[in-house]
C-alpha positions as CSV (number, residue, x, y, z in Angstrom):
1,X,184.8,-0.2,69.0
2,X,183.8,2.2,71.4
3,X,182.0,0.4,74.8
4,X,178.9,2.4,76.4
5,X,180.6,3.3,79.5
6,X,183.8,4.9,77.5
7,X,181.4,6.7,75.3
8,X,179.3,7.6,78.2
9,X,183.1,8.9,80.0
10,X,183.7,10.6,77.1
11,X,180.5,12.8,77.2
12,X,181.0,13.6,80.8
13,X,184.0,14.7,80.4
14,X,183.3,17.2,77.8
15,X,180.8,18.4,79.4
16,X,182.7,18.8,82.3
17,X,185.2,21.0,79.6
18,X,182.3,23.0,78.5
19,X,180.9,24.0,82.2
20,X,184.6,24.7,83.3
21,X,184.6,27.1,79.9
22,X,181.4,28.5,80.9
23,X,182.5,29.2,85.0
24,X,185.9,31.1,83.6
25,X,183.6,33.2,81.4
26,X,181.6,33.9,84.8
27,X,184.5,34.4,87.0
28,X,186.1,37.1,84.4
29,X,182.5,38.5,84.7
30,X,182.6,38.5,88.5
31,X,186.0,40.4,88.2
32,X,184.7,42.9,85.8
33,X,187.3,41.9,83.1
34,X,186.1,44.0,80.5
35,X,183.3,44.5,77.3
36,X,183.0,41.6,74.7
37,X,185.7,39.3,76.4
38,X,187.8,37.8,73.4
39,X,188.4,34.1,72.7
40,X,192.3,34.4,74.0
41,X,190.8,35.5,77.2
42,X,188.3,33.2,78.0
43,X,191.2,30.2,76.7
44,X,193.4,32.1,79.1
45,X,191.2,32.1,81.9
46,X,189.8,28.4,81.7
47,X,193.3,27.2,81.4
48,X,193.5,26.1,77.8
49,X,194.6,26.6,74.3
50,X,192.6,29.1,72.0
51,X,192.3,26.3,69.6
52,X,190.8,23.7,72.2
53,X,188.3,26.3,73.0
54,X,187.2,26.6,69.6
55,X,186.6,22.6,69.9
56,X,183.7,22.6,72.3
57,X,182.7,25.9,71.4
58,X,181.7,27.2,67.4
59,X,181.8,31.0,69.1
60,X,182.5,33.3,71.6
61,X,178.3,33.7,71.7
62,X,178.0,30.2,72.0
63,X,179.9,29.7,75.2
64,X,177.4,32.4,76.8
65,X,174.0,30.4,75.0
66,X,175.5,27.7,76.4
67,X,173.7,27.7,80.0
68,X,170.0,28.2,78.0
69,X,170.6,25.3,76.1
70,X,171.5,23.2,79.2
71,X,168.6,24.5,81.1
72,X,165.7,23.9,78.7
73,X,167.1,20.2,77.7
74,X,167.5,19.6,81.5
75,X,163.9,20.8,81.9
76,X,162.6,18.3,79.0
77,X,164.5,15.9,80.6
78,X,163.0,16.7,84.2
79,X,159.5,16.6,83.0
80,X,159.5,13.4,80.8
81,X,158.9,11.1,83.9
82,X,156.4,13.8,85.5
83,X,154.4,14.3,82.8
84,X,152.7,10.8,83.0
85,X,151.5,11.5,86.6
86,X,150.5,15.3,86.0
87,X,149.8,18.2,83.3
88,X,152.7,19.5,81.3
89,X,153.0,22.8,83.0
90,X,152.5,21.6,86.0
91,X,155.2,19.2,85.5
92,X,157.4,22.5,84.5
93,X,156.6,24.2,87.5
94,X,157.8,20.9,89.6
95,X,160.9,20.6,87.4
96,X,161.6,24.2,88.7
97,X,162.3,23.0,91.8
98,X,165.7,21.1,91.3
99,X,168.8,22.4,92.5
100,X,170.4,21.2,89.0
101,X,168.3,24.0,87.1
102,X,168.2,26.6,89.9
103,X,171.7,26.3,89.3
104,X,171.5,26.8,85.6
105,X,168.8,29.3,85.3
106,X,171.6,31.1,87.5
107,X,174.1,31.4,84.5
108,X,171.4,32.2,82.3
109,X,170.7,35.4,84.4
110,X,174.2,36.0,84.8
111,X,174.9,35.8,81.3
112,X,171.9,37.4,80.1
113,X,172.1,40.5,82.0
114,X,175.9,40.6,81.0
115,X,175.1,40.8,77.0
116,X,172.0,42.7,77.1
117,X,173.8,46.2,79.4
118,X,176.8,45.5,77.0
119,X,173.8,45.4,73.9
120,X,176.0,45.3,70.4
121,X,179.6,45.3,71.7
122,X,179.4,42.1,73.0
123,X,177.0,40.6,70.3
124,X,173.4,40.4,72.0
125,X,171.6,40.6,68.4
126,X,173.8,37.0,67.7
127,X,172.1,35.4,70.6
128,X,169.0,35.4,69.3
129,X,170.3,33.1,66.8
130,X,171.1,30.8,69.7
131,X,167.8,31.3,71.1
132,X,165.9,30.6,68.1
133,X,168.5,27.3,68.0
134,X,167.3,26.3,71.3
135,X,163.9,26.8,70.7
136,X,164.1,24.3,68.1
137,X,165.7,21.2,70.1
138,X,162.8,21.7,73.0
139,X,160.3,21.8,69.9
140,X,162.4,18.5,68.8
141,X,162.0,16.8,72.6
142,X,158.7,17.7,73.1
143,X,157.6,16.5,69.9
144,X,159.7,13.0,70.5
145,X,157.7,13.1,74.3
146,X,154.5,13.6,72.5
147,X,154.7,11.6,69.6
148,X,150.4,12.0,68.7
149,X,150.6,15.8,69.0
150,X,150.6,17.4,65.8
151,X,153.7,19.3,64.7
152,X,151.8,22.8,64.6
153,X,150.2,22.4,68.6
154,X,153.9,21.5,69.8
155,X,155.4,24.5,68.1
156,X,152.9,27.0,69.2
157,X,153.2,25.2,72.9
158,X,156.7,25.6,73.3
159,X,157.4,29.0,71.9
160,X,154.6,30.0,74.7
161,X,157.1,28.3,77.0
162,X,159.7,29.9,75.8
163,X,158.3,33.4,75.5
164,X,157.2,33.3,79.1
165,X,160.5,32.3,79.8
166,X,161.6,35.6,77.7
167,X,159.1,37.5,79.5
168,X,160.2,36.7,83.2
169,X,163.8,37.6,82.0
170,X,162.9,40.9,80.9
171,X,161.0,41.8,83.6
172,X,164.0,40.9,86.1
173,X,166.6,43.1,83.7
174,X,163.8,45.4,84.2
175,X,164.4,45.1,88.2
176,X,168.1,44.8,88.5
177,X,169.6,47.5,90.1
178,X,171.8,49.6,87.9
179,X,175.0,48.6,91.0
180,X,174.6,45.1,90.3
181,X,175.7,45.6,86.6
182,X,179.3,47.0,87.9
183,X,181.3,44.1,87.7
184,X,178.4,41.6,87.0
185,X,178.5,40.2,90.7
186,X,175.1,38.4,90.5
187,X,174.4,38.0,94.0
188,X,172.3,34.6,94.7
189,X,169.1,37.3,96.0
190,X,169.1,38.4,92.9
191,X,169.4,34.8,91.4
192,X,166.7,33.7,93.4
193,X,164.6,36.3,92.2
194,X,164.8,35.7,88.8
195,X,164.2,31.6,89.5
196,X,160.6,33.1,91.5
197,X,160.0,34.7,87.8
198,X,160.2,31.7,85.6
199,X,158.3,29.8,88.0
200,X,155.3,32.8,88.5
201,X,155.9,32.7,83.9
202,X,155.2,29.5,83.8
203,X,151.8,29.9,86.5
204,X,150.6,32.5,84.4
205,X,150.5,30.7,81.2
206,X,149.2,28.2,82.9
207,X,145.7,30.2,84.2
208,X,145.4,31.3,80.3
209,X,144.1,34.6,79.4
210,X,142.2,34.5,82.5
211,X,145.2,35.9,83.8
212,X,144.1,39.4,82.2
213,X,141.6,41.2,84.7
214,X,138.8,43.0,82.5
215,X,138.2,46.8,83.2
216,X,134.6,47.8,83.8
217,X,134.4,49.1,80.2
218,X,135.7,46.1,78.6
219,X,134.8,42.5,77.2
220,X,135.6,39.6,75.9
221,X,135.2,40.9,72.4
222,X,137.8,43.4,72.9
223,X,140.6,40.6,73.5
């Protein structure tokens, strides 16, 4: 029988294997290593056999989902203990804050902006496969942190999450500048940026649609 502290070892070690898998994917990045990197490569470059890649990893697109599945769980994670204390988005906001997912929403950038200037060739329309995956184990957490919400208000809740996460990624793409995308050299500015985004997302859903300013000609009725 397996103790808790081997199992525990265990886990930490492969996901130790996973986030050396994710760096090499990165580092080819950094070093401009080319358009849809191939499975030999990114074996090559983490030091290990195509075969043991293909055991941590289902895909090539997987490896690069990887990062946005680590930061939403780390967020659930981050805000279970806040949560009792404060309101759920405020507890985001707070969780935003750690070096641990500062660090993670970095790949996520990194990643992101990689797949969506390469578009098709290096399998952007797959990741929305992964997202929609994703999407589904924070609805899962959530729902297990708020066992009296109804299914239906934690669905519609997180995907509002989620899509202002979506939102304060496109509107960084939208700022990149087109140098940055030579070589995918990310610099931490740029990192930072995007990690000021998530956080001014996650402020904006939280004021509601009194976000929207009303023209002079408009009303209420009209929204």
């Amino acid at each position: 029988m397996t103790s808790p502290s081997t199992g525990t070892r265990r886990e930490l070690n492969k996901q130790a294997t996973k986030q050396a898998i994710v760096e090499a994917v990165a580092d080819l990045l950094r070093h401009g290593s080319g358009t849809a990197l191939t499975a030999t490569q990114i074996a090559e470059a983490a030091g290990i056999s195509r075969r043991t890649l293909f055991n941590y990893f289902p895909s090539v697109d997987a490896v690069y989902s990887y990062p946005l599945h680590q930061v939403l769980g780390t967020m659930v994670d981050s805000i279970s203990d806040l949560t009792d204390s404060m309101p759920l988005v405020e507890a985001i906001i707070e969780a935003l804050k750690s070096d641990d997912v500062a660090r993670l929403l970095g790949q996520v950038a990194h990643f992101g902006a990689f797949l969506r200037t390469e578009g098709a060739n290096c399998g952007f329309p797959a990741m929305m496969n992964e997202w929609q995956t994703a999407a589904t184990e924070v609805i899962e957490k959530v729902a297990r942190r708020y066992p009296h919400a109804n299914t239906f208000t934690v669905r519609v809740f997180t995907h509002a999450l989620l899509g202002a996460g979506q939102a304060a990624f496109d509107e960084w793409i939208e700022r990149l500048p087109a140098t940055e995308t030579v070589g995918m050299d990310i610099s931490p500015e740029l990192i930072s940026v995007f990690h000021s985004l998530i956080t001014q997302a996650m402020e904006t859903l939280d004021e509601g649609f009194k976000a929207l300013p009303l023209s002079r000609t408009s009303t209420m009725k009209d929204i």
